[in-house]
C-alpha positions as CSV (number, residue, x, y, z in Angstrom):
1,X,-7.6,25.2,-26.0
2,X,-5.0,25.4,-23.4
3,X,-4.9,24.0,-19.6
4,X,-2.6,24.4,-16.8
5,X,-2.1,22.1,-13.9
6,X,-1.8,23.6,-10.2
7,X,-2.1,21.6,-7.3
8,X,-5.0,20.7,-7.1
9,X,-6.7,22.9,-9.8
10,X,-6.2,22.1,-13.6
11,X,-7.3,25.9,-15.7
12,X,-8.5,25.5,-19.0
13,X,-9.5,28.2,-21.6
14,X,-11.8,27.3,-24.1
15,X,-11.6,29.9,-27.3
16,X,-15.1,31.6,-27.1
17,X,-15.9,30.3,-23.7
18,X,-13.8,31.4,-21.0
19,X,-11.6,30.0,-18.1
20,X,-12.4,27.4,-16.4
21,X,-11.0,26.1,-13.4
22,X,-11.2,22.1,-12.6
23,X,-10.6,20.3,-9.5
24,X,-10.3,16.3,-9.1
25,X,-10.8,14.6,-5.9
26,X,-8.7,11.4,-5.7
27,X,-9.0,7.6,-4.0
28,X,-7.1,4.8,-4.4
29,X,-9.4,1.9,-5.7
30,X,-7.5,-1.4,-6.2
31,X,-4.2,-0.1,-5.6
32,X,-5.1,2.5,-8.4
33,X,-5.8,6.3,-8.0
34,X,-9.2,7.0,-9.6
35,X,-11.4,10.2,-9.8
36,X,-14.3,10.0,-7.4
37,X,-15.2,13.7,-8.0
38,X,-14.6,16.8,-9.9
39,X,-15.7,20.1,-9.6
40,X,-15.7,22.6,-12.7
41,X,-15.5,26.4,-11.7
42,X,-15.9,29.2,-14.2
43,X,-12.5,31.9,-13.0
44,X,-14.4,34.2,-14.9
45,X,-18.0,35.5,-13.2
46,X,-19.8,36.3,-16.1
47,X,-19.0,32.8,-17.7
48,X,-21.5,29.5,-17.0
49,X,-20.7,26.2,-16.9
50,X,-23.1,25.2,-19.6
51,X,-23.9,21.7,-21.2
52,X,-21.5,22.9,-23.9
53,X,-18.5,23.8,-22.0
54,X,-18.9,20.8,-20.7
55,X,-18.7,18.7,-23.9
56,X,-15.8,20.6,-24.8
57,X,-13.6,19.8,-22.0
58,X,-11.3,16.8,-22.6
59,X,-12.0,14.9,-18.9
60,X,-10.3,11.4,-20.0
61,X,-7.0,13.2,-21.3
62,X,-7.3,15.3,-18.4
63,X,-7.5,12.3,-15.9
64,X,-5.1,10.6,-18.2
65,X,-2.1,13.4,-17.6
66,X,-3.1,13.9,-14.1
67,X,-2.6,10.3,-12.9
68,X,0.2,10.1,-14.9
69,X,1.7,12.9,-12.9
70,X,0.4,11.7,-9.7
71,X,2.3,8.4,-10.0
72,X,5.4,10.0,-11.2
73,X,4.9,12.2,-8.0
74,X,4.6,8.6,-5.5
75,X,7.6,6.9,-7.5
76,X,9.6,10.0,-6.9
77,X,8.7,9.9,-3.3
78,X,9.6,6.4,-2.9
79,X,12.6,6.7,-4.6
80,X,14.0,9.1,-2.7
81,X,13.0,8.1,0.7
82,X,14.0,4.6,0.5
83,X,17.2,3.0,-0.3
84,X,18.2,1.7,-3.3
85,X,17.7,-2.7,-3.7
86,X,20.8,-3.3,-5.6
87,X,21.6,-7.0,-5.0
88,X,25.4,-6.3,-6.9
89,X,26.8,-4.2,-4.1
90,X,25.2,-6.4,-1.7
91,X,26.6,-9.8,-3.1
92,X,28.3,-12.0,-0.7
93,X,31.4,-14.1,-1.0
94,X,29.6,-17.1,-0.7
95,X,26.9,-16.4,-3.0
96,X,29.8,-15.7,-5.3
97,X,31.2,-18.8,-4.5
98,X,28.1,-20.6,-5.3
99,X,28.0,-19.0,-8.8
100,X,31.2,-20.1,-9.7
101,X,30.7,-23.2,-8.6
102,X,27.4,-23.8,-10.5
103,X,29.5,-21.8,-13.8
104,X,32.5,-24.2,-13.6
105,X,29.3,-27.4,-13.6
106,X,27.9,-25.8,-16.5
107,X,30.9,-25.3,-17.8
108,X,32.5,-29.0,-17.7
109,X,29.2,-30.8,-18.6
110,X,29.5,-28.4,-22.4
111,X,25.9,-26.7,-21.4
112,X,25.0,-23.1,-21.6
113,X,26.7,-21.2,-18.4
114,X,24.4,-18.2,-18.3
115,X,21.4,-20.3,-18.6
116,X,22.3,-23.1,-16.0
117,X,23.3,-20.5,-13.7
118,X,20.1,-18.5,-13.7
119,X,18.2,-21.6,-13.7
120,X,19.6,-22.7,-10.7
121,X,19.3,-19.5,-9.1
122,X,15.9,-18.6,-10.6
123,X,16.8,-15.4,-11.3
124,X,16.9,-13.9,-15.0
125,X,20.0,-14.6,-17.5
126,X,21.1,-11.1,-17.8
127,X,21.0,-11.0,-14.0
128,X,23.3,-14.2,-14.0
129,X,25.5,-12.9,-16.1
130,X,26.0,-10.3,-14.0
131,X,26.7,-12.5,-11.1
132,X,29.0,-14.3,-13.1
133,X,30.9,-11.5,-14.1
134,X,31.1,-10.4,-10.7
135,X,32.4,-13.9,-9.5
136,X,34.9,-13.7,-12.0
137,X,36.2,-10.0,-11.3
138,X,36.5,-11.0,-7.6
139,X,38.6,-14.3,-8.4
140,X,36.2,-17.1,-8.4
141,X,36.1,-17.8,-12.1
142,X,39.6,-17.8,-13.6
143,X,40.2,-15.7,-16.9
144,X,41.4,-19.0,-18.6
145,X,38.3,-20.4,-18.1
146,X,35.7,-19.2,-21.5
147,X,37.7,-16.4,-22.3
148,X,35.2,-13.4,-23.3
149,X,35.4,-12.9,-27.1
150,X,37.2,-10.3,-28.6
């Protein structure tokens, strides 16, 4: 057994009993694209759409690849159309400011930087650290202070 997806027909040849085409008809149900219809079509006139062809086509798997797809399609849309959120090149001297501040607190008071910082900020540790490495590429944290470890 073998399919190919077209827009908006899926073909699928079933050894012994033809070609048949399929067709879904989409809706977006809870902010998730479900099948509301399909449609199976034999390609070939002198095949039928019997009970058995039926049974033999693999709908879930289908649906499965198709949504998959479909999504991939939006995200790629989105992507493309809107501009990136990257809070790094957007980061402002004062925010940076108020990192290094917070970093130098931490610091002095012997309690873990990257964790007091992203407490404070309520943002993830990996995304504080990032902060704070930014703060201390622009000057705000001296290299003296914490050295990274070789």
């Amino acid at each position: 057994m073998a399919y190919h997806s077209k827009n908006p027909d899926i073909t699928i040849d079933l050894p012994g009993r033809g070609t048949f085409s399929i067709e879904f008809k989409w809706a977006n149900v809870s902010g998730r694209d479900e099948v509301v219809s399909l449609s199976v079509t034999s390609v070939s006139g002198d095949q039928f759409v019997e009970p058995v062809v039926l049974r033999e086509i693999p709908f879930a798997s289908l649906i499965r690849s198709e949504r998959q797809r479909r999504t991939q399609k939006t995200q790629t849309k989105k992507s493309s159309t809107q501009p990136r959120n990257s809070r790094r090149t957007r980061m402002t001297d004062e925010h940076l400011r108020h990192v290094a501040s917070l970093y130098m607190q931490a610091w002095r008071n012997g309690l873990p930087v990257q964790r007091y910082v992203a407490d404070a900020l309520r943002v993830a540790v990996p995304t504080a650290a990032r902060q704070i490495t930014l703060a201390r590429e622009r000057g705000y944290i001296s290299n003296d202070i914490n050295p990274k470890r070789n």
